[in-house]
C-alpha positions in Angstrom: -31.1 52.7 -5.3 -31.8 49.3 -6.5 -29.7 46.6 -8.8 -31.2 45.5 -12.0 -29.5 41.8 -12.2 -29.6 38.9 -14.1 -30.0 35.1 -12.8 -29.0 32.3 -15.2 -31.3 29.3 -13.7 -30.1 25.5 -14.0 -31.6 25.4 -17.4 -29.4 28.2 -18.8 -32.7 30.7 -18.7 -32.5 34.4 -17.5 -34.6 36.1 -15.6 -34.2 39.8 -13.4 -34.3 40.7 -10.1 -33.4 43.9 -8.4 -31.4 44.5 -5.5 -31.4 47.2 -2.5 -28.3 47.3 -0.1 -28.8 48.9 3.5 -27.0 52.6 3.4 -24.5 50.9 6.1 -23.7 47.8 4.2 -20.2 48.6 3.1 -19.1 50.5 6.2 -19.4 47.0 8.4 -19.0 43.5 8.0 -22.3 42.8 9.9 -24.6 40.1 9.0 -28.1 41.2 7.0 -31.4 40.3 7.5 -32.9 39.9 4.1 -36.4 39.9 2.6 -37.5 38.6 -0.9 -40.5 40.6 -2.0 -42.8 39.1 -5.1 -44.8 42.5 -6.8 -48.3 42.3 -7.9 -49.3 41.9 -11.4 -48.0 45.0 -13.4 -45.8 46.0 -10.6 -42.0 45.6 -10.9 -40.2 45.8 -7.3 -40.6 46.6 -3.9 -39.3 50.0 -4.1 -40.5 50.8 -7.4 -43.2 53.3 -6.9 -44.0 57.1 -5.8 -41.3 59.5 -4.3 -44.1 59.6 -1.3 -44.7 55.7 -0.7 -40.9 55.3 -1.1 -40.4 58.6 1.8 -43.2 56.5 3.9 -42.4 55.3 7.5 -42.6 51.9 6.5 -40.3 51.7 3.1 -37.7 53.7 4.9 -37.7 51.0 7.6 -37.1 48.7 5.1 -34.5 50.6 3.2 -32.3 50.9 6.1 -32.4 47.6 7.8 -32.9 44.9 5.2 -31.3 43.5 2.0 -34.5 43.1 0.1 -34.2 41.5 -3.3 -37.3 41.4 -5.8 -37.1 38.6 -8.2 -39.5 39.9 -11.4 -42.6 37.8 -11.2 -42.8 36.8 -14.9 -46.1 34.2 -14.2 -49.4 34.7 -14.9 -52.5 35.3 -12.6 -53.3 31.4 -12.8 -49.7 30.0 -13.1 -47.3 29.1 -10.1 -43.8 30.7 -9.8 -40.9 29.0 -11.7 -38.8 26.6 -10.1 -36.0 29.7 -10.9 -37.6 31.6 -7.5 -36.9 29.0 -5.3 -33.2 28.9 -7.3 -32.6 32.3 -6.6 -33.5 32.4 -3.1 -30.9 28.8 -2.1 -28.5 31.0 -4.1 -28.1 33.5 -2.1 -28.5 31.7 1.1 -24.7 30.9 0.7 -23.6 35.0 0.3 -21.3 35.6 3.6 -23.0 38.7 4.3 -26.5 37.1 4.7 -28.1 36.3 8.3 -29.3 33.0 7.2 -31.3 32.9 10.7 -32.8 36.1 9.3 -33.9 35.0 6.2 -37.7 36.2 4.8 -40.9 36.2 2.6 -43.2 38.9 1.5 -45.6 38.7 -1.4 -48.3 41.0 -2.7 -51.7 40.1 -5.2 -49.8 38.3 -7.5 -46.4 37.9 -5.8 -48.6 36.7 -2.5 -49.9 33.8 -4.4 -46.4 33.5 -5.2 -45.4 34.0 -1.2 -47.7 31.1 -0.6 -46.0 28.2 -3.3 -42.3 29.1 -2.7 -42.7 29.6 0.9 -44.4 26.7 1.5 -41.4 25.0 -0.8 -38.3 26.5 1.3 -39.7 25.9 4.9 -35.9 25.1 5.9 -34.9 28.8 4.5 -37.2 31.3 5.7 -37.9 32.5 9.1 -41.4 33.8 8.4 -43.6 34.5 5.4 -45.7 37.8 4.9 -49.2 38.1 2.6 -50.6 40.8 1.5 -53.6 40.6 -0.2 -52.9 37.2 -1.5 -54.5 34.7 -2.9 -54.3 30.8 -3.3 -55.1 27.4 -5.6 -57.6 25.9 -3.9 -56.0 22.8 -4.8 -52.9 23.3 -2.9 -54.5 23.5 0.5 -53.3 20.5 2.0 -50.2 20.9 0.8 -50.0 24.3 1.7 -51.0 23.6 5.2 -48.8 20.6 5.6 -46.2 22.4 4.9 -46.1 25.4 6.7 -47.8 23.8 9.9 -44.6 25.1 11.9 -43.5 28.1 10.0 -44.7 31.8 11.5 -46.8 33.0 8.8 -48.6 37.0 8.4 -51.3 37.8 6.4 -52.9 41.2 5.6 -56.2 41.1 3.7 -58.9 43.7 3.5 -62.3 42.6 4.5 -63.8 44.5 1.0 -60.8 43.5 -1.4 -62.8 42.2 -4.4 -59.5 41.2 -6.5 -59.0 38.8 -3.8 -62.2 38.4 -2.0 -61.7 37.2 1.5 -64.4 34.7 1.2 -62.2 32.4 -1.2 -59.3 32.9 0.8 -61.0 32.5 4.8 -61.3 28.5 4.2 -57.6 27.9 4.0 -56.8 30.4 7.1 -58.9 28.1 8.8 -57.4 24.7 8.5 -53.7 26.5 8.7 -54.9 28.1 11.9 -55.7 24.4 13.2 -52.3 23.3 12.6 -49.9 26.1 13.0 -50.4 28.3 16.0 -47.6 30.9 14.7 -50.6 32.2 12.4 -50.9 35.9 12.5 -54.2 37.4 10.7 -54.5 41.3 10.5 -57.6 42.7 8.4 -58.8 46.1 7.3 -61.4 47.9 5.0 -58.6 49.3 2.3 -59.6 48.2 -1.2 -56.9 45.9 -3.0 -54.3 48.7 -4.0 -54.3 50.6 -0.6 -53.7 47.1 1.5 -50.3 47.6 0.2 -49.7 51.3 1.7 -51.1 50.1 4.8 -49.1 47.2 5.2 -45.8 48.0 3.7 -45.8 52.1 3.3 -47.3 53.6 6.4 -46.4 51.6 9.0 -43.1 49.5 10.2 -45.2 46.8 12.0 -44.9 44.4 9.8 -41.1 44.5 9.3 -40.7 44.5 12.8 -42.7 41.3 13.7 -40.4 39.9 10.9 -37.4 40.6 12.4 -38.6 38.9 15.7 -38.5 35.6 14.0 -35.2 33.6 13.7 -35.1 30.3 11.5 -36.0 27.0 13.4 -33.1 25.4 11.7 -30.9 22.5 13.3 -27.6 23.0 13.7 -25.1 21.4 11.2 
């Protein structure tokens, strides 16, 4: 079951996020891999959905081998992710239990746009970044690119998605694809709300390309 929490940010602002802990967390002392999901628009947390999609293949995967945390994404369509996101995730880069070499980013519609900015902001945290559906500012493709020229990135887009038509989105696969050869792209024909039960729901695929990435992070 997941956590309803409360994050105070450096200005003294709160803002939720939910929390789901492995079945085995408390009977080990073992270090967790841990992904930070970002919903779509109207949605509220990875797990927060259908008895079915949460029984799926995919989701129980997820359940059982990941801390995932889901910070509530409180922008709009248009709007970038608060500096509070990025807060959150350094936050709990310091918990004990946490396999900071383990460490990633998944993002749906809304949250994916999300996925892009703070993943492209905390290349020295995450292992790997997942998109689903997502989609971009046109003006921060070269920073975008820049930025995650070395860092494994996913994306799953449907070839029909017209919430986030692949057209506006191909252009910046292109010039990341020149400069980071750890791009992964996987496309379908699902319509913008099923991309999600392919990608998270009816397979484990995803999650376990994640988990093949460790952080390229110096030692101290």
């Amino acid at each position: 079951k997941e956590q309803v929490c409360t994050f105070l940010d450096g200005s003294n602002n709160e803002h939720r996020f939910r929390v789901s802990l492995p079945p085995r967390f408390r009977k080990n002392r073992e270090r967790w891999p841990v992904l930070f999901y970002l919903h779509g628009n109207g949605g509220v947390s990875f797990f927060h959905g259908t008895k079915k999609a949460i029984r799926s293949p995919g989701l129980q995967f997820a359940f059982e081998r990941f801390v995932v945390i889901s910070p509530e994404c409180e922008w709009k369509w248009k709007e970038s992710p608060g500096d509070w996101v990025s807060e959150l995730v350094r936050h709990f880069f310091t918990a004990s239990w946490l396999d900071r070499d383990k460490i990633y980013l998944a993002g749906y519609s809304l949250g994916g746009m999300g996925a892009w900015m703070v993943g492209s902001s905390l290349c020295d945290i995450f292992a790997a970044v997942a998109l689903c559906a997502a989609y971009h500012a046109e003006a921060e493709e070269e920073r975008l690119v820049s930025h995650l020229a070395s860092m494994p990135v996913i994306i799953m887009h449907s070839t029909t998605d017209g919430t986030c038509p692949k057209a506006k989105e191909h252009p910046l696969w292109l010039k990341l694809a020149q400069a980071n050869s750890r791009l992964l792209v996987f496309e379908n024909e699902d319509d913008h709300l099923e991309v999600f039960q392919s990608t998270f729901c009816h397979s484990t695929s995803l999650y376990k390309c994640l988990l093949s990435y460790c952080a390229d992070r110096l030692p101290p």
